[in-house]
N, C-alpha and C positions, 0 to 999 in steps of 0.2 A: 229313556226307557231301557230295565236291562233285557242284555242278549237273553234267547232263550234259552242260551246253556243253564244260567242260571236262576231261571225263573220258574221250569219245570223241574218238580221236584226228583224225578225219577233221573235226572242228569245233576242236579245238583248232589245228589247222594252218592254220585261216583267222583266227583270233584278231588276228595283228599288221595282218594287211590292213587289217580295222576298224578295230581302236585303234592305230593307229601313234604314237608316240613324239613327243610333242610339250613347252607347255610346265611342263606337270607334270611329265615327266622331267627336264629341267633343275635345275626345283624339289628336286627332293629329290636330284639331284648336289649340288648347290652346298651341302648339309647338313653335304658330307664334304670340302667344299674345305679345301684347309690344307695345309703344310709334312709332316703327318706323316700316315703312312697310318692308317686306322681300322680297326676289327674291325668289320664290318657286318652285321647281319644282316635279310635281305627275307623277311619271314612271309607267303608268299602269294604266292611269287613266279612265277608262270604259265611263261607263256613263257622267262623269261631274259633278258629284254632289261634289265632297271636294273640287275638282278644282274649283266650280264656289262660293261655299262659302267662299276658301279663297280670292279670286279676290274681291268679295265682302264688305271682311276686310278691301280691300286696298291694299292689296299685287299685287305685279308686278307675275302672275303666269303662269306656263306654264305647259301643258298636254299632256305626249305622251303615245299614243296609238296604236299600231299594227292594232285591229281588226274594219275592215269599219264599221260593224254592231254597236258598241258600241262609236266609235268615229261618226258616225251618228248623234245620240241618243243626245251624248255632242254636238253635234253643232249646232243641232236644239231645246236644252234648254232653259229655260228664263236665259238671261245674260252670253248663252253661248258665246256672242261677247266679252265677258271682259275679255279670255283666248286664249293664244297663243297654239293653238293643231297642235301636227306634230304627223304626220303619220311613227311612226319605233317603235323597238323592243327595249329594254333594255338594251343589249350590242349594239346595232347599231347607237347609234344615238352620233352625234358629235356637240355639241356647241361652240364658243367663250366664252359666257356667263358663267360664275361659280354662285352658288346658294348659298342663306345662308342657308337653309332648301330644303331637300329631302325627299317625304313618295312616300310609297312604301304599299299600300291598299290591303285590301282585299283580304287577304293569297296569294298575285299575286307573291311572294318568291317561293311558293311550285309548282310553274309550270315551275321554271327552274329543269332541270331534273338530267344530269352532272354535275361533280366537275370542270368538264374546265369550262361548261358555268356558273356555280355561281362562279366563277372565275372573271369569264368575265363580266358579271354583276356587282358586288360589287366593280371589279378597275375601271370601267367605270364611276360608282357612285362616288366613293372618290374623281375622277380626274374633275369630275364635281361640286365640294363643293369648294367654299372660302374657304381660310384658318378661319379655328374655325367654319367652318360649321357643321350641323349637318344632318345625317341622320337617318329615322327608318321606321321602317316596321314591321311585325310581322307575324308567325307560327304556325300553332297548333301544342300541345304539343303532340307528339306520344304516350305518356305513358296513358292518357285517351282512347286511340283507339275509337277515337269517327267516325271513318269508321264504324264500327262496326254495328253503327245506322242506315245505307246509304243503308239501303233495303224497297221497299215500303209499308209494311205496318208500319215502324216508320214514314215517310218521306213525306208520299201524302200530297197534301195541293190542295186549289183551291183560286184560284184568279181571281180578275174580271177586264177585262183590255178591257179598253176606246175602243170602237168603235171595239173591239172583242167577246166578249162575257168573259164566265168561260171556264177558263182555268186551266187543273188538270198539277199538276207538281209530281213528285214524282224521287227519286235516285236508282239505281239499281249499288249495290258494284258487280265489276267483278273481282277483284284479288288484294290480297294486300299481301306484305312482309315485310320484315324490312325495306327495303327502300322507297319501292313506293306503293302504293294504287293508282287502276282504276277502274272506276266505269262512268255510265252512270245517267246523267240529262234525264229524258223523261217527253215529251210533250201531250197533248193532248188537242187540239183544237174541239172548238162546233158544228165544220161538220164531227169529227171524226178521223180528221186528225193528226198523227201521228210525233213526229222531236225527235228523241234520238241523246242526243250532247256528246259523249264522251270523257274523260279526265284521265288523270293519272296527280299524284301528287309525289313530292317527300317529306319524311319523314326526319326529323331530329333532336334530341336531341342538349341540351342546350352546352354540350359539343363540341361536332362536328362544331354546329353554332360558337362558341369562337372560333376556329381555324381560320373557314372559316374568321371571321372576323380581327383577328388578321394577317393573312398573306396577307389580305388586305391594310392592313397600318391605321388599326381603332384604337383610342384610344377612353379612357373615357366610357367605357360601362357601358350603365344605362337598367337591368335587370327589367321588369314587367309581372307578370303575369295574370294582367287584366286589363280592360281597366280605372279602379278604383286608377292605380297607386300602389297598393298591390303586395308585394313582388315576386316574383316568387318559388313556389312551387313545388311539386311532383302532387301535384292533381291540379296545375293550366291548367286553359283551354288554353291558347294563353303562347308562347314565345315573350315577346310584346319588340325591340329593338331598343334603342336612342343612336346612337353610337358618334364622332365628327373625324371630320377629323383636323389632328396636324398642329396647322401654320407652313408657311415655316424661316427656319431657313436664316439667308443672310452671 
């Protein structure tokens, strides 16, 4: 089920403010560079913004989304008509269609929570790639415990959103373990009004992720630890992962 950061429309409509498009977005343009356009598909695609870039490129692209509030947002974008948006979950969703390229944005990996459901996810994905397709997505690296940060006085910020006023945002960490970290998005709007969107995330080391991937049916693992293309690290911030699905044998 998604958070209700972005389920509520009035929070999914501050979404880009925050995370505005930086060099992760590049990163997974440049996946799909090349002479000939791709079938692409963004599992988790929020807002619409990598979606309507790549569509942009040329590419035949498609965008699924769970959450109304944020597949909203993508469909009342500029150019959000040049993407095919369906409304389901990551493990739910069934095409005809196979994809030459799959991303997977915005740490939206760390909100499957179970081994069955990233289970379920990741063959869902593979069974959706052409052969010699590829997929990637990427994680934050546990070992920076950059939860840690996720208390308001690291975390407050203000933003100034279109025909709302300032708008204070700020994180509140409520528990975290080895596996999972949950912690609250709060709101504050310019008549005082109040929206805390709560989330848990799941954690996972580089190891653990290679299983998950390998019992998948992934080959060809391309390891980065930023979005610079830079090795993968112990002090890297992101598990950043470009996997390929194996052509079919006859």
């Amino acid at each position: 089920m998604p958070d209700s950061l972005f389920e509520l429309p009035e929070l999914a409509t501050l979404y880009d403010l925050v995370n505005p498009p930086g060099s992760d977005h590049q990163f997974y343009l440049s996946l799909a560079d090349g002479e000939t356009p791709l079938r692409v598909l963004d599992v988790g695609s929020g807002t619409g913004m990598l979606a309507v870039s790549f569509a942009a490129r040329g590419h035949d692209v498609t965008g699924v989304e769970p959450a109304t509030g944020m597949r909203g947002v993508a469909v009342a974008r500029s150019g959000g008509d040049t993407v095919n948006w369906v409304e389901e979950t990551a493990n739910g969703f069934r095409f005809d269609e196979r994809f030459d390229l799959i991303v997977m944005t915005g740490h939206v990996f760390q909100t499957f929570l179970e081994d069955s459901e990233i289970a379920a996810v990741l063959t869902n994905l593979r069974d959706h790639l052409a052969d010699g397709g590829r997929l990637a997505f990427e994680t934050r690296n546990p070992a920076l415990r950059e939860w840690e940060q996720w208390v308001p006085e690291r975390s407050r910020e203000v933003v100034e959103a279109p025909g709302v006023g300032s708008v204070e945002i700020w994180n509140q960490l409520i528990a975290s373990s080895q596996r999972f970290v949950a912690f609250m998005t709060c709101f504050r709007f310019p008549d005082g009004a109040r929206r805390d969107a709560p989330s848990t995330l799941r954690l996972m080391d580089q190891l653990e992720l290679a299983e998950f991937l390998s019992e998948a049916g992934f080959i060809d693992v391309e390891w980065y630890g930023n979005w610079d293309r830079s090795p993968l690290r112990d002090d890297s911030p992101e598990l950043i992962v470009v996997v390929r699905k194996a052509a079919s044998r006859i």
